[in-house]
C-alpha positions as CSV (number, residue, x, y, z in Angstrom):
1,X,1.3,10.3,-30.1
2,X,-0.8,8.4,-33.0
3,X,0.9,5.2,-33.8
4,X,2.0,4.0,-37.1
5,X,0.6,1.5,-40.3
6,X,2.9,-0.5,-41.8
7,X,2.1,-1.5,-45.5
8,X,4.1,-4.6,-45.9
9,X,4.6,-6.4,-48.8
10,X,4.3,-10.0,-48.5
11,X,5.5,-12.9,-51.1
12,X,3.0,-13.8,-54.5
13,X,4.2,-17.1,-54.2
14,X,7.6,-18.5,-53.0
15,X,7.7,-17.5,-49.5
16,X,11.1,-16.7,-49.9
17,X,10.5,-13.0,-51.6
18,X,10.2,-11.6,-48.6
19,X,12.4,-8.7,-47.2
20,X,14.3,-8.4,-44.1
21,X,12.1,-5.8,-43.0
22,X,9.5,-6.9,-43.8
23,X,9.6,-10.1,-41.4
24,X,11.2,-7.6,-38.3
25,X,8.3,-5.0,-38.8
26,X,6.0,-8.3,-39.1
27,X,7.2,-9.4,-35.7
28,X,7.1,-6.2,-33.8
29,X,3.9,-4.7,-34.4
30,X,1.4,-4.8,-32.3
31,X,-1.6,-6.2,-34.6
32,X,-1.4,-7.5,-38.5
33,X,-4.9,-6.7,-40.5
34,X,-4.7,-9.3,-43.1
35,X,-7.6,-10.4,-45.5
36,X,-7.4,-14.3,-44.8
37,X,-6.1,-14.9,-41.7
38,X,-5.2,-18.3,-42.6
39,X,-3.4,-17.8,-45.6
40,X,-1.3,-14.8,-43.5
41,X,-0.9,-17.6,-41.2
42,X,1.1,-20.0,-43.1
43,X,4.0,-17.4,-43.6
44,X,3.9,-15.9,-40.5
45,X,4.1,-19.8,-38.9
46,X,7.0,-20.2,-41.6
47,X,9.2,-17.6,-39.9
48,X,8.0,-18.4,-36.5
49,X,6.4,-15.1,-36.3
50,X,3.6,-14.8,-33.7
51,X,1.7,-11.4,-34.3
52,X,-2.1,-11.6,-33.2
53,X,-3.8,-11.0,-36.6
54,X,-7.2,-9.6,-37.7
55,X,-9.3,-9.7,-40.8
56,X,-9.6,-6.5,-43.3
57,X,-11.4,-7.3,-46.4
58,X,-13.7,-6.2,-49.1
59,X,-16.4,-7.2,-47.2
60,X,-15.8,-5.3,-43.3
61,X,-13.5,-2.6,-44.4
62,X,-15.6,0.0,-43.5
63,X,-16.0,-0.9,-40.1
64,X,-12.6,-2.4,-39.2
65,X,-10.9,0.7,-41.1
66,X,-12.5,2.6,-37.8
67,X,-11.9,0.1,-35.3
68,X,-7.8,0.3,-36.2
69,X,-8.0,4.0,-36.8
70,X,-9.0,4.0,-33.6
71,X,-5.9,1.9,-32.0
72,X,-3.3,3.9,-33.7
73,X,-5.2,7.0,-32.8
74,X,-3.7,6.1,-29.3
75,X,-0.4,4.6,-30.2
76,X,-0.7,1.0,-31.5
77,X,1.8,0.4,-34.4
78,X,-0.2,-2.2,-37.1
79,X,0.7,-3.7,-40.5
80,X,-1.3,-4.4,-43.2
81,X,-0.5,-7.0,-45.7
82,X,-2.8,-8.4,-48.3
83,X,-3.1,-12.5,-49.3
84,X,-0.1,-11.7,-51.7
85,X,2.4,-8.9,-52.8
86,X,1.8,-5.2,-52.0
87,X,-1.5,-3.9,-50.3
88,X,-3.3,-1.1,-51.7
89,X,-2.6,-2.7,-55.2
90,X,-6.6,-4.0,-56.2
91,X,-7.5,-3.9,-52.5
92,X,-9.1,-2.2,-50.3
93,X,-5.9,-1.0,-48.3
94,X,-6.6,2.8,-49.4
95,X,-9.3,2.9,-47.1
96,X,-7.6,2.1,-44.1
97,X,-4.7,4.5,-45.6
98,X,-6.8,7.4,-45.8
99,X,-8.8,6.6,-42.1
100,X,-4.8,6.4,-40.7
101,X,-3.7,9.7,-42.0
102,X,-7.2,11.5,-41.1
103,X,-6.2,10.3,-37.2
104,X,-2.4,11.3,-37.5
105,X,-0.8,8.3,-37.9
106,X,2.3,7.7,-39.7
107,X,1.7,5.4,-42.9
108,X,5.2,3.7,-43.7
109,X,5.1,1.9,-46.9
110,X,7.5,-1.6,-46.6
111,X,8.5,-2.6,-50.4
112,X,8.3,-6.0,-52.2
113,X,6.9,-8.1,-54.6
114,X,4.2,-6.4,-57.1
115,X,2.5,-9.6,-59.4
116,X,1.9,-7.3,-62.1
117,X,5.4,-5.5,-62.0
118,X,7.4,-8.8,-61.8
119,X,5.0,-9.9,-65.0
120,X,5.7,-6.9,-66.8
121,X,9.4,-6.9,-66.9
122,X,9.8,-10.3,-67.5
123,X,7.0,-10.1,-70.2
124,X,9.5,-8.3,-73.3
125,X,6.8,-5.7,-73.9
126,X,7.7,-1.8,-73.4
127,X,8.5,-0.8,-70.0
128,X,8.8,2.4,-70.7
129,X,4.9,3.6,-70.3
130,X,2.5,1.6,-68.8
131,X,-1.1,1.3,-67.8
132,X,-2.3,-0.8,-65.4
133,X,-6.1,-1.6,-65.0
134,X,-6.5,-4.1,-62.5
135,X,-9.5,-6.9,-63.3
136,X,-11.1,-6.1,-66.4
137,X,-14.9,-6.4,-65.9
138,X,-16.6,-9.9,-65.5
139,X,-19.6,-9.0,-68.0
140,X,-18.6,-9.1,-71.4
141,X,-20.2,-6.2,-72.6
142,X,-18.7,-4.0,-70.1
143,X,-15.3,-5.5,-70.7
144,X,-15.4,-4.6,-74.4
145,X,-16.5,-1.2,-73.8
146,X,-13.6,-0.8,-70.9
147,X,-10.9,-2.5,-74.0
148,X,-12.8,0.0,-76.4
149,X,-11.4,3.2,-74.0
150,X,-8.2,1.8,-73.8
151,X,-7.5,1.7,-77.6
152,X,-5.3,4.4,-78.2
153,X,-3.3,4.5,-75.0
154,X,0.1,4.9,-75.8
155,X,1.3,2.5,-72.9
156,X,1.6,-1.2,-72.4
157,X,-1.8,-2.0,-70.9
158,X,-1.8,-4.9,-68.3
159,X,-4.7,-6.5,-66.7
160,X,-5.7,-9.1,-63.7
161,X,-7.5,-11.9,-65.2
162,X,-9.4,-14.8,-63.7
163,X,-8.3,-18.3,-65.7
164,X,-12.0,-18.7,-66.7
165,X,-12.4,-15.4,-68.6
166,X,-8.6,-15.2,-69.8
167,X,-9.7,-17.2,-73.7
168,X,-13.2,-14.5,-74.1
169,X,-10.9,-11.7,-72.7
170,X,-8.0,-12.5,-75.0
171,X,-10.5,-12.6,-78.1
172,X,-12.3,-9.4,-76.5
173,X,-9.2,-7.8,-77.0
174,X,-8.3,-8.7,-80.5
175,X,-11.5,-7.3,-81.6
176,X,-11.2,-4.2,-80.0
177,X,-7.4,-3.1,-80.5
178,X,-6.6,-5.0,-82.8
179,X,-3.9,-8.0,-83.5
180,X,-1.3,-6.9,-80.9
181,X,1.3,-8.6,-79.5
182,X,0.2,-9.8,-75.7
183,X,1.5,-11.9,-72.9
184,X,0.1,-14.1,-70.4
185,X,2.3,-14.5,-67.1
186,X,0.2,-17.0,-64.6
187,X,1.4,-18.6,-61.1
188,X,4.1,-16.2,-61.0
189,X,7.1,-17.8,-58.5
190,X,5.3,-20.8,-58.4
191,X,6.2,-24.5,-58.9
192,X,3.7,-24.0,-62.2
193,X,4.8,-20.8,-63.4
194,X,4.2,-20.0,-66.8
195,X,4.5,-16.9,-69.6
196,X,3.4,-17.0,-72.5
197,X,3.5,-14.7,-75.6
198,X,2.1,-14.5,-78.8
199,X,-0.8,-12.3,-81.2
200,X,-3.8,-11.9,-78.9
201,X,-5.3,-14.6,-81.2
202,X,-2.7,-17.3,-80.7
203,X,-2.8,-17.1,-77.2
204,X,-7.0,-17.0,-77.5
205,X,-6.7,-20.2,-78.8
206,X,-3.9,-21.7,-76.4
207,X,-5.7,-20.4,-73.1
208,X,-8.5,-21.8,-74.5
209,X,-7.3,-25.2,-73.1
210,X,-8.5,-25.3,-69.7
211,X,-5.4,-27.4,-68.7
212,X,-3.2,-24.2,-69.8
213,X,-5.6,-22.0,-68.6
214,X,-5.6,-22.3,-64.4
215,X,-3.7,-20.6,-61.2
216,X,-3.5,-16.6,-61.1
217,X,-3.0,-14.5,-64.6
218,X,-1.9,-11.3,-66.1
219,X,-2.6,-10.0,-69.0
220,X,-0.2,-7.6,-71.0
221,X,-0.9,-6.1,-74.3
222,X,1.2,-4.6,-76.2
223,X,0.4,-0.9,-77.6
224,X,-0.6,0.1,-81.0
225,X,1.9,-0.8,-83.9
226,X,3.0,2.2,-84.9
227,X,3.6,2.5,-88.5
228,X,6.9,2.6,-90.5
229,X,6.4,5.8,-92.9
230,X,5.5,8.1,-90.1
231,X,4.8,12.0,-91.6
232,X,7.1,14.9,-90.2
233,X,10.4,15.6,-90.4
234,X,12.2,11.5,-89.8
235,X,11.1,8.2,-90.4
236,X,11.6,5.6,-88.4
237,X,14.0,3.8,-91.3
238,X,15.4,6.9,-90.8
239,X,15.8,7.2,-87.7
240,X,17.3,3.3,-87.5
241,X,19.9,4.1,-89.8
242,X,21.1,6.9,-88.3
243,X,21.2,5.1,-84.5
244,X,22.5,2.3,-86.6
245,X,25.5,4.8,-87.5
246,X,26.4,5.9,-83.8
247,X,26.8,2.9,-82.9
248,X,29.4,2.0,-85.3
249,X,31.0,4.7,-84.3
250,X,31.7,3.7,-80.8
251,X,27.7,4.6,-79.1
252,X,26.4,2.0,-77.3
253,X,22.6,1.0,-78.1
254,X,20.8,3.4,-75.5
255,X,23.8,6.8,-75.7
256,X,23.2,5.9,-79.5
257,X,19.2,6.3,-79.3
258,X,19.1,9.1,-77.0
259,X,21.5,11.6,-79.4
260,X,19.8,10.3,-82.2
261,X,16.3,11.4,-80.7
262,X,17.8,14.6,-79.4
263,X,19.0,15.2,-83.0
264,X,15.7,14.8,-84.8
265,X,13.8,16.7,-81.9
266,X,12.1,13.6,-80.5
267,X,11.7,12.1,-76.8
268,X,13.7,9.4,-75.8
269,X,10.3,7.2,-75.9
270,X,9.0,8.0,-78.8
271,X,12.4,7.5,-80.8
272,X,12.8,4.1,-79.0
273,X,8.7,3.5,-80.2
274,X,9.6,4.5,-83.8
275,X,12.9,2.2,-83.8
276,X,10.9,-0.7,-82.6
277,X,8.5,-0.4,-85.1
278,X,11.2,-0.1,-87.8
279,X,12.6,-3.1,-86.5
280,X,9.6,-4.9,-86.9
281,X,8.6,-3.8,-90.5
């Protein structure tokens, strides 16, 4: 029988978000393909874990992706972890993914941390929709265009960002959506950690600073304002006083939104959008 790949999510920081499972499956599989070995090393020596390890990265994936389809083709049980968080997440883990399930092989995702997850529900923008968009490209040209696509999403957008770009790709953005509301979250479970929120230009000008502007970043922008006279049959002042009057009768804030949406023949997300943007005017 073909063996099994374990994806195994590993901390983005603190060494301490880590699961359980995670360290058990860590410690009984036969082989962990990690893309530094050393860094892999440091948590695995943490938890006195002694796996042999391998490199899979960017740069041999298409090789070693054959070489460990190959072992579990005949029964090897491996885990894959990236440097941090979940791998297959801006990696090349698909590959080895996809060779596994071509060869039989079982593919058992183990959960954890997620940096841009953790950033986004800690950040105060919409969770509701969002749309995530790993590094946005290092040229400037093709990282206005990419923003330039990306205008009328009607999600939260979040990006990687590397702490030498964040200032150009913060001002990149104001130009090309508009004055939004973003937020920076860098060094995430770190001694250093830091989020930060503001207009895309305020936080331009802060990240500007090169002694704001270091460790590992991601960028959230907020989607576009949505205006407080909107045509059709409510408004959103409308629509706020009416969710404002279910809850004084008894509603709390989300059964209050949800019959008031169902009662003017809107989704439960775009009543919440329209309240937001009432609340705001």
């Amino acid at each position: 029988m073909a063996g099994t790949l374990y994806l195994v999510a590993t901390p983005i920081g603190n060494l301490e978000d880590i699961t359980h499972r995670a360290l058990r499956v860590l410690g009984e599989v036969d082989l962990i393909a990690c893309e530094d070995t050393r860094r892999t090393r440091v948590l695995l020596e943490h938890y006195g874990i002694k796996t042999r390890l391998v490199s899979y990265h960017e740069h041999n994936e298409r090789e070693r992706a054959k070489e460990l389809g190959e072992m579990l083709e005949t029964g090897s049980s491996v885990a894959l972890v990236s440097d941090a968080g979940t791998p297959g997440i801006n990696d090349p883990g698909f590959r080895l993914v996809a060779e596994s399930i071509a060869r039989g092989a079982r593919v058992v995702p183990v959960p954890g941390a997620v940096a841009f997850v953790s950033a986004l529900v800690a950040s105060g923008l919409p969770t509701d929709q969002f749309f995530f968009g790993g590094f946005l490209p290092s040229r400037s040209q093709a990282r206005r265009a990419r923003l330039a696509e990306l205008r009328n999403l009607d999600a939260t957008l979040i990006f990687y960002e590397a702490p030498h770009r964040i200032a150009q790709s913060l001002a990149d953005a104001r130009d090309h959506l508009g004055e939004r509301m973003a937020v920076v979250a860098r060094e995430l479970t770190k001694m250093h950690e830091e989020i930060v929120r503001g207009r895309l230009s305020e936080l331009a000008q802060k990240l500007s600073d090169e002694t704001r502007a270091r460790g590992e970043m991601v960028l959230m922008i907020d989607r576009a304002e949505i205006p407080v006279e909107i045509s059709g049959i409510v408004t959103s002042k409308e629509l706020a006083a009416r969710v404002a009057a279910l809850e004084s009768e008894g509603l709390d804030a989300r059964a209050a939104l949800k019959k008031a949406a169902r009662e003017f023949g809107l989704t439960r997300g775009e009543a919440y959008r329209r309240l937001v943007a009432s609340r705001r005017a």
